[in-house]
KEMI-795938 format. One record per residue (C-alpha): residue in one letter; y, z, x. Coordinates in pm, whole numbers, padded with zeros to 5 digits. Example, Ala and Ser with C-alpha at 12.3 -4.5 7.8 and 13.67 -1.06 7.14 Angstrom:
@r=A&yy=-00450&zz=00780&xx=01230
@r=S&yy=-00106&zz=00714&xx=01367
//
This chain:
@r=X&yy=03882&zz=-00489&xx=01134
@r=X&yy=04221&zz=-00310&xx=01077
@r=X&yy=04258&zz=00004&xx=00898
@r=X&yy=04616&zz=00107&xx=00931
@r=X&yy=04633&zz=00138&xx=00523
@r=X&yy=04351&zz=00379&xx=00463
@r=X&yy=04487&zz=00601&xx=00793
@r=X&yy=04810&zz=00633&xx=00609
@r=X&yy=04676&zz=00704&xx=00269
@r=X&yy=04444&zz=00918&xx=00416
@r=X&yy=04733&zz=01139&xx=00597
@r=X&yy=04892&zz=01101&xx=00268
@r=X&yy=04569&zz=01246&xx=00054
@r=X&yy=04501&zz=01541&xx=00298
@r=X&yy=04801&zz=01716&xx=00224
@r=X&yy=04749&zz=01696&xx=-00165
@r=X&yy=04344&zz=01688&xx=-00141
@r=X&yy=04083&zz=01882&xx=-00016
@r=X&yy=03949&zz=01734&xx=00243
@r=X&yy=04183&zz=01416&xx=00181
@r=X&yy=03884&zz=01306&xx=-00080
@r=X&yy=03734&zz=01443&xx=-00428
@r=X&yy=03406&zz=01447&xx=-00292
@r=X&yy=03357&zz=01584&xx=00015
@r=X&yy=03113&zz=01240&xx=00125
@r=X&yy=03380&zz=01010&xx=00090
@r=X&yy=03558&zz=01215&xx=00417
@r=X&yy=03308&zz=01024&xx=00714
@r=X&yy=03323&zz=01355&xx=00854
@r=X&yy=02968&zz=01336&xx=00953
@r=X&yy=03017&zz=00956&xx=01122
@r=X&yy=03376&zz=01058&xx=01287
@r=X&yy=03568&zz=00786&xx=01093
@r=X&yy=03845&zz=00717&xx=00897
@r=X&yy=03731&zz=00677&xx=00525
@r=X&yy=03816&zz=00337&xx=00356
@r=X&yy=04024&zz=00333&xx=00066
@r=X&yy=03882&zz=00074&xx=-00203
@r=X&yy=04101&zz=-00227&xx=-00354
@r=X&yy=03863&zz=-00390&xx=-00579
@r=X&yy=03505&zz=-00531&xx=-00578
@r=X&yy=03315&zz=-00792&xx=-00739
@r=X&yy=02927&zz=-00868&xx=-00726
@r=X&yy=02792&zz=-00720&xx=-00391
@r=X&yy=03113&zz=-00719&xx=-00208
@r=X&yy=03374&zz=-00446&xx=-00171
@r=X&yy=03730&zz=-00474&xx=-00068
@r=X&yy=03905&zz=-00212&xx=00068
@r=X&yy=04321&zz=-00178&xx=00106
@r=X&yy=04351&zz=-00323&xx=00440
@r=X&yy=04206&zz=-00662&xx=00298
@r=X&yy=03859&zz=-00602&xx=00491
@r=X&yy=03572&zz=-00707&xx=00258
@r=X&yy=03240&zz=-00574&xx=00318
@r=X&yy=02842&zz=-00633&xx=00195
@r=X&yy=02832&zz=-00303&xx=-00041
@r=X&yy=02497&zz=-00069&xx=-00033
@r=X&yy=02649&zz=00243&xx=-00180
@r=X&yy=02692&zz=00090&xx=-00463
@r=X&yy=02896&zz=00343&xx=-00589
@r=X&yy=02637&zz=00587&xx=-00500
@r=X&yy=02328&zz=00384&xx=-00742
@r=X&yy=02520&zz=00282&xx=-01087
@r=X&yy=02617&zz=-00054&xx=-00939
@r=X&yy=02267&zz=-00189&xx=-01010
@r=X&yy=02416&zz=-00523&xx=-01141
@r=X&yy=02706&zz=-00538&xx=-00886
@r=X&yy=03057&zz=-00443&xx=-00938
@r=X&yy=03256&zz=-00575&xx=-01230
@r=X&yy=02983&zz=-00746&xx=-01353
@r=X&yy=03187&zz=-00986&xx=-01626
@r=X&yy=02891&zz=-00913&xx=-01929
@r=X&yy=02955&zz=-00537&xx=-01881
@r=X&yy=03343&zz=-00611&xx=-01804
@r=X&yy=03380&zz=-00752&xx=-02172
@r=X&yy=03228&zz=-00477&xx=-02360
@r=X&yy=03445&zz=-00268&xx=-02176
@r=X&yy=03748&zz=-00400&xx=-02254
@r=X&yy=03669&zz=-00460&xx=-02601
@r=X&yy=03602&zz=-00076&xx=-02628
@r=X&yy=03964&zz=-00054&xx=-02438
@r=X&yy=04108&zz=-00179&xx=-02706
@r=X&yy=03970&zz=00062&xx=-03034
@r=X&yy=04072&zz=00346&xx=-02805
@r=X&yy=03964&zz=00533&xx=-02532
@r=X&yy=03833&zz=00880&xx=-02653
@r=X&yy=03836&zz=01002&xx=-03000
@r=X&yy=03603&zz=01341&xx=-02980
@r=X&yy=03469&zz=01253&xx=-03267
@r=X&yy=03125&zz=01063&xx=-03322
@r=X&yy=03083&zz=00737&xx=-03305
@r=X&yy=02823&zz=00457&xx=-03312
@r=X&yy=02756&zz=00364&xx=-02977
@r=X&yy=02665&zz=00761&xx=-02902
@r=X&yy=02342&zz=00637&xx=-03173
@r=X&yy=02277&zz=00322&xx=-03003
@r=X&yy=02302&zz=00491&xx=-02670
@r=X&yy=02036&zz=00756&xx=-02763
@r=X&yy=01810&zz=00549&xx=-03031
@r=X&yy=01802&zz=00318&xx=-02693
@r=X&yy=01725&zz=00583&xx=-02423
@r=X&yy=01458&zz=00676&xx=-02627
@r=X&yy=01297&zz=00332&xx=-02654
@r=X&yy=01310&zz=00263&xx=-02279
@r=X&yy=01224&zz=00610&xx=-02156
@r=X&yy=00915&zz=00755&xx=-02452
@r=X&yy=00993&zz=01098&xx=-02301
@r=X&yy=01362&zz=01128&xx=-02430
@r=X&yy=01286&zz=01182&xx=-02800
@r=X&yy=01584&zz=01406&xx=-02859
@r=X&yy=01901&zz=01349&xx=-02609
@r=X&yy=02253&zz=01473&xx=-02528
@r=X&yy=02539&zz=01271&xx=-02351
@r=X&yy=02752&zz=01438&xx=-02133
@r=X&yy=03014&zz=01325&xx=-01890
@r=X&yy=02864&zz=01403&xx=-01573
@r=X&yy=02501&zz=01457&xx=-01330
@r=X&yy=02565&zz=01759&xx=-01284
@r=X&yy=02657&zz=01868&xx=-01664
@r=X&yy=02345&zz=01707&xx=-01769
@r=X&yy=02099&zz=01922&xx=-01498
@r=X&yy=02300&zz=02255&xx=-01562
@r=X&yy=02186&zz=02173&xx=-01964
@r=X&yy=01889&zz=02057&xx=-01890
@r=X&yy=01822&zz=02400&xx=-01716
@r=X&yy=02016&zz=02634&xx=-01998
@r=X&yy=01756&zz=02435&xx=-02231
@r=X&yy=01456&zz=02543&xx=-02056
@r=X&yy=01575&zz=02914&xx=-02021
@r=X&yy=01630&zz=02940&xx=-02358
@r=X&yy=01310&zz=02776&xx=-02497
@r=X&yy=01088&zz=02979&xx=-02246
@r=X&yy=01304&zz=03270&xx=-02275
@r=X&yy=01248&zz=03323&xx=-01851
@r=X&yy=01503&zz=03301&xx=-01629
@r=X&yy=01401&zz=03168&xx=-01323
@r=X&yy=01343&zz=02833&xx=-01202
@r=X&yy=01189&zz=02602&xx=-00900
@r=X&yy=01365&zz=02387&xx=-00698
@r=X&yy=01298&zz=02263&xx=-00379
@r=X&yy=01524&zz=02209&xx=-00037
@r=X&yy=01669&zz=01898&xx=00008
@r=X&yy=01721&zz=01838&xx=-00333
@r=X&yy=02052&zz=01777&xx=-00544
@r=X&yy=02124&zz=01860&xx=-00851
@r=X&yy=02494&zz=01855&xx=-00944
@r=X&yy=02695&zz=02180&xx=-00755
@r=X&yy=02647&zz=02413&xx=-01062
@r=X&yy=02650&zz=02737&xx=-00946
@r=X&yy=02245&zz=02818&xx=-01050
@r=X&yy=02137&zz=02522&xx=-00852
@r=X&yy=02364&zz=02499&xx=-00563
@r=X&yy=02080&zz=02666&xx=-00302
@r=X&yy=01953&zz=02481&xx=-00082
@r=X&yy=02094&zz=02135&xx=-00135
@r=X&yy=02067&zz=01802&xx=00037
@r=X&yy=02403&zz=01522&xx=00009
@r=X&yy=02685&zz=01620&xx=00187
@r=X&yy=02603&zz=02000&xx=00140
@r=X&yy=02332&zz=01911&xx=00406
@r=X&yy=02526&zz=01699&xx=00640
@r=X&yy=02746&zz=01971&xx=00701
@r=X&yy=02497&zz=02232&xx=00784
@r=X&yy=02631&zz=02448&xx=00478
@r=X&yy=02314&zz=02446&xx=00195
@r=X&yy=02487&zz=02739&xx=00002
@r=X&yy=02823&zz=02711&xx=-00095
@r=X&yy=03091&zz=03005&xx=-00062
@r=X&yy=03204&zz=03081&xx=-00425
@r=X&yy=02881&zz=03126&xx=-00593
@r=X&yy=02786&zz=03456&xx=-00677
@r=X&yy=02413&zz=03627&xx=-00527
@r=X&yy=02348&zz=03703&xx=-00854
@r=X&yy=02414&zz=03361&xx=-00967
@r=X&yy=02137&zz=03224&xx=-00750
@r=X&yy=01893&zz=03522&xx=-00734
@r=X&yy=01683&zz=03321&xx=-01013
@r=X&yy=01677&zz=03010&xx=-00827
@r=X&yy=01367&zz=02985&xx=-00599
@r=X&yy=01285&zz=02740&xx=-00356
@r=X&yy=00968&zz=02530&xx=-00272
@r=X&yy=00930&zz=02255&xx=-00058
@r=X&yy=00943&zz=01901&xx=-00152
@r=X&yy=00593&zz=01739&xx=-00096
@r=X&yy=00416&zz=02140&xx=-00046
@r=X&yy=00169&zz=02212&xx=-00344
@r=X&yy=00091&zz=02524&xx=-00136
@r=X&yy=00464&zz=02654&xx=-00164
@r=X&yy=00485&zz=02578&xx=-00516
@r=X&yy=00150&zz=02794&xx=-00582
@r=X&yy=00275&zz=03069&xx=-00392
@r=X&yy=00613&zz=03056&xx=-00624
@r=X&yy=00417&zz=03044&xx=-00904
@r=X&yy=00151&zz=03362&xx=-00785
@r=X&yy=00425&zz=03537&xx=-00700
@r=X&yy=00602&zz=03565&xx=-01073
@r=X&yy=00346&zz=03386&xx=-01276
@r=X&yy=00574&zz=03475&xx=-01624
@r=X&yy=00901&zz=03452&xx=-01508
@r=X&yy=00920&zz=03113&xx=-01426
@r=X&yy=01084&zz=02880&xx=-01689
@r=X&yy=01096&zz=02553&xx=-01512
@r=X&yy=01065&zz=02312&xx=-01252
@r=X&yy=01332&zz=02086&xx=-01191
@r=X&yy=01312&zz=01791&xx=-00896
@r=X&yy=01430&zz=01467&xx=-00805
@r=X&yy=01081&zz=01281&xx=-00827
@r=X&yy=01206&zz=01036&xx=-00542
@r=X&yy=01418&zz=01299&xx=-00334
@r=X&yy=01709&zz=01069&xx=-00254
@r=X&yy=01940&zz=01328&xx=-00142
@r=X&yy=01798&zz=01408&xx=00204
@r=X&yy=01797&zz=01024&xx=00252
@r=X&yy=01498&zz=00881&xx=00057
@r=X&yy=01194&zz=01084&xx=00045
@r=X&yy=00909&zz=00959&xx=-00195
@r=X&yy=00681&zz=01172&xx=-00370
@r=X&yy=00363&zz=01225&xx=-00163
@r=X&yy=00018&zz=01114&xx=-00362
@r=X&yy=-00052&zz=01320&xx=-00642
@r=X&yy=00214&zz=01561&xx=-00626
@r=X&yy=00401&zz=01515&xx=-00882
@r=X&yy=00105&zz=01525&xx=-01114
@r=X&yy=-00004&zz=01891&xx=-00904
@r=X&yy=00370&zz=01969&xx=-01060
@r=X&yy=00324&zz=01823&xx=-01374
@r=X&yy=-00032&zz=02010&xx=-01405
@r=X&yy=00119&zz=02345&xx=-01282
@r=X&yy=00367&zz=02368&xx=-01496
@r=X&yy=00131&zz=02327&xx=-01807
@r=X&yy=-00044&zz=02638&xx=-01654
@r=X&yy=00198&zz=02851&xx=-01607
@r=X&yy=00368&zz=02769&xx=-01948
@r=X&yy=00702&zz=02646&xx=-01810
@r=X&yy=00849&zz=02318&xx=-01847
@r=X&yy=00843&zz=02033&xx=-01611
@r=X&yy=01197&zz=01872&xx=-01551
@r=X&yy=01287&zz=01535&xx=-01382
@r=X&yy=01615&zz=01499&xx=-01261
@r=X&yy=01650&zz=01081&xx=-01284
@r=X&yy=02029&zz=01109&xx=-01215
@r=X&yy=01928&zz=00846&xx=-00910
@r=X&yy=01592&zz=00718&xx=-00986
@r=X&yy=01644&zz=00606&xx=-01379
@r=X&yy=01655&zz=00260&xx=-01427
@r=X&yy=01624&zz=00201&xx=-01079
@r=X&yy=01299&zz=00230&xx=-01003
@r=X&yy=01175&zz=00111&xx=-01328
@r=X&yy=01325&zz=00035&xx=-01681
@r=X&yy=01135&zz=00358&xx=-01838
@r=X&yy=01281&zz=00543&xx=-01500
@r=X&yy=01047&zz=00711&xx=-01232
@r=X&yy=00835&zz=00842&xx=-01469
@r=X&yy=00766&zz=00493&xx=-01555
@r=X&yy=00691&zz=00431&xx=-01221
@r=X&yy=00457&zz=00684&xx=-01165
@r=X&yy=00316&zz=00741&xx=-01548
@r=X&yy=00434&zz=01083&xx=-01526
@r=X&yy=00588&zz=01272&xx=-01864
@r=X&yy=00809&zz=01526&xx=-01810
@r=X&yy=00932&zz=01763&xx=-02076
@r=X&yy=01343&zz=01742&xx=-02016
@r=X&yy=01479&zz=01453&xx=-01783
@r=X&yy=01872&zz=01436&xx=-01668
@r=X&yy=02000&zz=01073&xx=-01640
@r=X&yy=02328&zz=00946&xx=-01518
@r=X&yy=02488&zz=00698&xx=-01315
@r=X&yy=02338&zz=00354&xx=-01439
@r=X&yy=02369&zz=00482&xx=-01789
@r=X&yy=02722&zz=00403&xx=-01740
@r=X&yy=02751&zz=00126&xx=-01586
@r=X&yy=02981&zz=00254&xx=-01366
@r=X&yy=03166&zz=00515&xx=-01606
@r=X&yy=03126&zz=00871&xx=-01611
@r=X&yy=02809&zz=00973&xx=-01812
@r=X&yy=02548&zz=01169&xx=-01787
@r=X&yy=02242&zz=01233&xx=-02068
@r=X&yy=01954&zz=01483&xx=-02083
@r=X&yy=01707&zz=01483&xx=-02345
@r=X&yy=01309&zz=01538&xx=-02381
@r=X&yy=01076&zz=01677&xx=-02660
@r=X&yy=01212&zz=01692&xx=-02961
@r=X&yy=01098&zz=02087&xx=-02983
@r=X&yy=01312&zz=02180&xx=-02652
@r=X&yy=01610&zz=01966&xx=-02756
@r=X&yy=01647&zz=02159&xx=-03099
@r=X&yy=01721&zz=02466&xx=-02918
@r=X&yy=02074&zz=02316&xx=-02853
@r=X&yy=02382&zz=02373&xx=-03037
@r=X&yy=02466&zz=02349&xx=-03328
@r=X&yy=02069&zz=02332&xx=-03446
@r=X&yy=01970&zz=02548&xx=-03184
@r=X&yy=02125&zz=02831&xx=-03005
@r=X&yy=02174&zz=02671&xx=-02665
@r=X&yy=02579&zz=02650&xx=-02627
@r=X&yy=02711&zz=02292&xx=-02467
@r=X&yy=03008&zz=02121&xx=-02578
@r=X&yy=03214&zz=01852&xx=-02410
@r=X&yy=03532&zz=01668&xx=-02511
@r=X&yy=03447&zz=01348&xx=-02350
@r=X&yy=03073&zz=01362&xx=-02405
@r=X&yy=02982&zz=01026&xx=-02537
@r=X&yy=03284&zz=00875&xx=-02459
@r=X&yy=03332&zz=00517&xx=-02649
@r=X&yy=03437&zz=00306&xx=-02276
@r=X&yy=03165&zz=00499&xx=-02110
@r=X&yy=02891&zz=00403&xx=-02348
@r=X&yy=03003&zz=00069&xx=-02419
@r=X&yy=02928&zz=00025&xx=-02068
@r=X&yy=02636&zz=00197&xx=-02021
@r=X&yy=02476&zz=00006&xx=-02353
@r=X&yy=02573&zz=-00342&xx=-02181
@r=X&yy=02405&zz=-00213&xx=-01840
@r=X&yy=02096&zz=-00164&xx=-02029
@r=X&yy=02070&zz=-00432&xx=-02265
@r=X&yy=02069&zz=-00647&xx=-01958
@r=X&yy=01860&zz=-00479&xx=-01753
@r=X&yy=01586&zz=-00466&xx=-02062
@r=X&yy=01653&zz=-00853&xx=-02099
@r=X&yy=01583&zz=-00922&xx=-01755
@r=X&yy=01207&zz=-00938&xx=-01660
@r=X&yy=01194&zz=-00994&xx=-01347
@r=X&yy=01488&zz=-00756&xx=-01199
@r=X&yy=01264&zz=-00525&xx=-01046
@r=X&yy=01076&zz=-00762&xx=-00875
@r=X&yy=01384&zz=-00923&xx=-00722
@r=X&yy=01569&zz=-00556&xx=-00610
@r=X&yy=01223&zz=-00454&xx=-00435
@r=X&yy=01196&zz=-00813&xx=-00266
@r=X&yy=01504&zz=-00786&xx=-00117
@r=X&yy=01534&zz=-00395&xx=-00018
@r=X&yy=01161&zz=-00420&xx=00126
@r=X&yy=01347&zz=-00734&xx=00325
@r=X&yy=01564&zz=-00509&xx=00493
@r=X&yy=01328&zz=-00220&xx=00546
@r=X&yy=01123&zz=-00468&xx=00710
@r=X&yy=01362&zz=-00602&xx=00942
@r=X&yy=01433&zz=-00272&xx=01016
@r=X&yy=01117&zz=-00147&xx=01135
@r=X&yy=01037&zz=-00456&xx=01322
@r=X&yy=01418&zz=-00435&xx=01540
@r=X&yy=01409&zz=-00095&xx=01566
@r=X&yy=01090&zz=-00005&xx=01666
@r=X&yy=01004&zz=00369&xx=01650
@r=X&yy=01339&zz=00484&xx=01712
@r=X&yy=01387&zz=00473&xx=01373
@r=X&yy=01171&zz=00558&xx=01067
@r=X&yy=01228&zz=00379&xx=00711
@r=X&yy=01137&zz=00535&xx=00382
@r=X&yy=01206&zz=00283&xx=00089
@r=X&yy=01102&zz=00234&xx=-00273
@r=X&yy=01222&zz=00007&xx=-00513
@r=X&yy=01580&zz=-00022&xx=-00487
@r=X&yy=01635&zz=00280&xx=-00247
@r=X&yy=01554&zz=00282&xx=00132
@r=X&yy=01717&zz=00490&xx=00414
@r=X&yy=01690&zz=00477&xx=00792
@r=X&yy=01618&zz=00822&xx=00946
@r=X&yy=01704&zz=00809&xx=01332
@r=X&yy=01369&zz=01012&xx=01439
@r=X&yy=01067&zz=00869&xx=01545
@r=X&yy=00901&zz=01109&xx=01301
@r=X&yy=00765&zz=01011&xx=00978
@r=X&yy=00943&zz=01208&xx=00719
@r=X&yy=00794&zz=01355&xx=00414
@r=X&yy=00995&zz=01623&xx=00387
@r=X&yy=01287&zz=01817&xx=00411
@r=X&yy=01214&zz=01955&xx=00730
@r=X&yy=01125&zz=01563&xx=00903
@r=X&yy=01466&zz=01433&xx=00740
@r=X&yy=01636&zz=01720&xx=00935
@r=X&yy=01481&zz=01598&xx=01294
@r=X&yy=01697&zz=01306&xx=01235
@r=X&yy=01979&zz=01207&xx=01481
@r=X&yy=02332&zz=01207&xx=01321
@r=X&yy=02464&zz=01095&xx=01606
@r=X&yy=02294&zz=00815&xx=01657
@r=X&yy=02310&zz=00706&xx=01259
@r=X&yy=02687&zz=00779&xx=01288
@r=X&yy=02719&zz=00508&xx=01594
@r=X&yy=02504&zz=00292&xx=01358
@r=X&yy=02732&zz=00359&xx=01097
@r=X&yy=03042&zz=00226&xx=01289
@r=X&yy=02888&zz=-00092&xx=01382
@r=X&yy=02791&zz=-00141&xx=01072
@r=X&yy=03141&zz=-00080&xx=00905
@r=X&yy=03277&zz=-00293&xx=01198
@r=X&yy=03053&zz=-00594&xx=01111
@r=X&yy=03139&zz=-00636&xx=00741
@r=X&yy=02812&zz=-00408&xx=00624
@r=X&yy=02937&zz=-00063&xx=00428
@r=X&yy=02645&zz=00163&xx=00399
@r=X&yy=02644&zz=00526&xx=00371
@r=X&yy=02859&zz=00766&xx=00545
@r=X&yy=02588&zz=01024&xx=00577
@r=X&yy=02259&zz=00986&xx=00763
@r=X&yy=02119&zz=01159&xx=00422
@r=X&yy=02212&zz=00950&xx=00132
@r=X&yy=02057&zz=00667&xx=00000
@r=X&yy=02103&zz=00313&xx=00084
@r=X&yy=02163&zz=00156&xx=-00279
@r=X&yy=02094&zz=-00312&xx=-00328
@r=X&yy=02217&zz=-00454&xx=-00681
@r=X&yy=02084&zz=-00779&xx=-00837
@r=X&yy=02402&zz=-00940&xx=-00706
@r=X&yy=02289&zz=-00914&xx=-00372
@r=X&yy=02247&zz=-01253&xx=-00233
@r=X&yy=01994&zz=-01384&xx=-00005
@r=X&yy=02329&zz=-01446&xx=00230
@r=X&yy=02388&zz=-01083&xx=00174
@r=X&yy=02026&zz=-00992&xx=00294
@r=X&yy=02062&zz=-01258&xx=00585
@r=X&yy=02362&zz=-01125&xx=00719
@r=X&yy=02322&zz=-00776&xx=00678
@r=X&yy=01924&zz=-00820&xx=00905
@r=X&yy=02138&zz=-01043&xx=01129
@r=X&yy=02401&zz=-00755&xx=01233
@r=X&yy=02114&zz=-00489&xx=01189
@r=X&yy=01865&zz=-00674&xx=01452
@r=X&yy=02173&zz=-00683&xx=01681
@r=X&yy=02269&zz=-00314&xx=01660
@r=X&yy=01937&zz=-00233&xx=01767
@r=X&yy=01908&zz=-00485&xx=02025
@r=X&yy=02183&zz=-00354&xx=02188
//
């Protein structure tokens, strides 16, 4: 595979772009490559500039459930194209949108679109603050949730990759309400909760962390964080940015018949657009402007393309039955395959739609078993990978992402090219 183009745009990006990208993933710094620079794509294949096509699992990091340019979503799209792109003004898809959150995910009785993740989980947290009237809130290490300033402590994604949890620019005071369990540790919660029993307005966590690579929720802990929460009088936030309608229709809480009181959602709510959404009970959600006094505005929040294709995302996805069935088939397929060519030189956490390959022969649970993890080795993985047609993650901790429009010639090939790798 040549890759003379995306050198020379890349040379070409670094002097007018951070980094060369606009998110600092997209750089392969942590797997010592060049990073491709995308043509087109179409179902489960991805072409980049030098004419190299490639089995996709980023998927554009999880809203390519159905596959790219998938022609039912395409066609809403354009039709939206051609009212206009952006009015700020309401309009009826921003009622359809919300009416239909609501009827796939019980928990979202009052929502807000917004254009972005991490818009929706700095809201969702500004929310909870001013309904509790506390300040502080728990997060735990490894998790993402947007690079707001509040929440930036601690992160997983690229922040963890390169060894740099806190970012440079954010204020102490910014964070010194932030505090930080972690992920899978009832004990650490407790303590957190002991420790400033009514100062505490909120949990907020990725119920499948998917941001250290894929961690899932040990048994019964996120109804210990559910139950807690209820104690203690604060609120009990999922952040389904990754996880909704991937998992399940209704979302992880679906999954795991677990009702939060805010959720964040993004990502497949767009169908590949910018969006983001966070909603919950109708009694938090009234706090927000203009019936409450929670302040968030956006210009492009609710924009018409974006939630034309988020509503045809949806609509299919609720149409289809048996989607679920078929995405867990096939990513259990190559977790699988995985395990069995690998051995224990590897571990594989997957659920649903979401599986990632840890190079430790640890099992990991946790933030600190996803950090015992050999980059090295995942970033020599990574190259043959790229090299053999198969585009997965340029990070040992992000998630590996299959669509519906994988084929079982995309599953073949991809465990053909795996089992080789490791039988090198």
């Amino acid at each position: 595979m040549t890759d003379q183009t995306s050198e020379l745009l890349y040379m070409r990006a670094k002097l007018r772009l951070p980094g060369g990208v606009n998110s600092p993933v997209r750089a392969y710094q942590a797997v010592g490559r060049t990073p491709r620079f995308i043509q087109s794509a179409k179902g489960s294949h991805i072409t980049d500039v030098d004419g190299n096509e490639m089995i996709d699992y980023v998927c554009s990091w999880g809203p390519g459930i159905l596959g790219h340019a998938d022609p039912r979503v395409i066609e809403k799209v354009k039709a939206a194209c051609e009212e206009g792109l952006t009015f700020g003004a309401p309009t009826e898809r921003e009622v359809e949108m919300a009416e239909l959150l609501a009827q796939l995910v019980p928990s979202m009785e009052v929502s807000r679109l917004v254009s972005s993740g991490t818009e929706a989980t700095m809201s969702a947290i500004r929310v909870a603050r001013g309904y509790t009237k506390r300040d502080k809130i728990i997060k735990f290490r490894g998790c993402y949730h947007g690079h707001s300033d509040g929440l930036l402590v601690k992160a997983g994604s690229a922040a963890l990759t390169t060894s740099v949890p806190d970012s440079a620019g954010v204020p102490a005071d910014f964070t010194r309400h932030t505090l930080v369990a972690e992920y899978n540790s009832p004990d650490s919660v407790k303590a957190l909760f002991e420790a400033y029993p009514d100062e505490i307005a909120a949990i907020i966590v990725e119920p499948v962390a998917a941001n250290m690579g894929v961690v899932p929720p040990a048994d019964g802990f996120l109804e210990f964080l559910r139950e807690i929460t209820k104690h203690y009088g604060a609120l009990f936030i999922f952040d389904e940015v990754i996880t909704g309608f991937r998992l399940a229709l209704g979302g992880a809480q679906e999954y795991f018949h677990i009702t939060p009181d805010l959720s964040t959602f993004g990502k497949i709510i767009g169908g590949g657009m910018p969006v983001g959404a966070y909603g919950g009970r109708e009694d938090i959600m009234r706090m927000v402007s203009p019936d409450g006094p929670v302040y968030q505005a956006g210009t492009l929040s609710g924009n018409p393309i974006a939630t034309a294709a988020g509503l045809a995302t949806l609509r299919i996805l609720e149409a289809d039955a048996d989607i679920y069935m078929r995405l867990q088939e096939n990513t259990a397929m190559l977790a699988d395959a995985v395990r069995h060519a690998a051995g224990n030189r590897v571990h594989v956490n997957q659920i649903g739609s979401l599986m990632s390959i840890f190079f430790t022969g640890e099992d990991v649970t946790d933030y600190d078993s996803a950090t015992t993890a050999d980059t090295k080795a995942y970033a020599d993985y990574f190259g043959f990978m790229l090299d053999h047609g198969i585009y997965v993650a340029p990070s040992q901790f992000e998630s590996m992402f299959v669509s519906d429009a994988h084929t079982d010639a995309d599953i073949q090939k991809t465990i053909h090219v795996m089992q080789e790798y490791f039988a090198e």
